[in-house]
C-alpha positions as CSV (number, residue, x, y, z in Angstrom):
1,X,101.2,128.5,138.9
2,X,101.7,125.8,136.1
3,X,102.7,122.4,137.8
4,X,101.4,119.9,135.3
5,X,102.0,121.4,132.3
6,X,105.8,121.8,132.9
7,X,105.9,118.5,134.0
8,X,105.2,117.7,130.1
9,X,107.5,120.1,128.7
10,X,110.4,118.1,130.9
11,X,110.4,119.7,134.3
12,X,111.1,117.7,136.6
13,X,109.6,117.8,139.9
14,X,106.3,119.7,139.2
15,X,103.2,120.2,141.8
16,X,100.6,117.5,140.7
17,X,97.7,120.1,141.6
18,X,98.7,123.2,142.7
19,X,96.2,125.4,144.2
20,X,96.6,129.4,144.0
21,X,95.6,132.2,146.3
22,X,96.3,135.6,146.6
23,X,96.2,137.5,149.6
24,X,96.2,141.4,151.0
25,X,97.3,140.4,154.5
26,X,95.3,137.7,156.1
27,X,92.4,138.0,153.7
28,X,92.1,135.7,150.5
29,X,91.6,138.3,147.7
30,X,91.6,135.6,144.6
31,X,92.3,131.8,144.6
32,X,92.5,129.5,141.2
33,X,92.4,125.7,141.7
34,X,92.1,123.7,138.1
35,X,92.5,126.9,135.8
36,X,89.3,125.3,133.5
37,X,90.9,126.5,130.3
38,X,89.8,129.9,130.8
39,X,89.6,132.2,127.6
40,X,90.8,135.5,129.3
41,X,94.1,133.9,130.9
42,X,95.0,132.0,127.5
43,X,95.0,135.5,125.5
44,X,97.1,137.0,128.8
45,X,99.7,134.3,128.6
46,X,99.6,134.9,124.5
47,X,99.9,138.5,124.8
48,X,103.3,138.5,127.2
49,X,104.8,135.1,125.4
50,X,103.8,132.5,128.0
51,X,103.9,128.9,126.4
52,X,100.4,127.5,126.1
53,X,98.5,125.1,128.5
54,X,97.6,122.3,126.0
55,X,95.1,121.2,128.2
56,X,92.6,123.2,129.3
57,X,91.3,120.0,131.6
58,X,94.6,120.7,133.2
59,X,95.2,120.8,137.0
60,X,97.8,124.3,136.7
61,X,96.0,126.9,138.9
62,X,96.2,130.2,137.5
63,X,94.9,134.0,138.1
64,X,94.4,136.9,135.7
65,X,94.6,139.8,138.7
66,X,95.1,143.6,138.5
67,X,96.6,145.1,141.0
């Protein structure tokens, strides 16, 4: 979930610091919060065309999950 990196491509209205979770019914299964600049989601959002997070101090949350 980018928020602060749209905000600098122009879209307006962008979560400051969104925080991610992913659930299988009332269980958290994965949560992101600050994505860190994490090698293995840069080369997913390469490999399907995703614009790159600049800033990998960034506040987008973010989660590489297979399901």
């Amino acid at each position: 979930m980018t928020g602060p990196s749209l905000g600098a491509l122009g879209v307006a209205g962008t979560l400051t610091d969104p925080k991610l979770e992913l659930y299988s019914g009332d269980k958290v299964i994965a949560a992101n919060d600050n994505w860190g600049g994490d090698a293995q989601l840069t080369a997913a959002g390469t490999a399907v065309g995703a614009f790159a997070i600049a800033n990998s101090g960034s506040k987008d949350a973010m989660l590489l999950v297979t399901l």
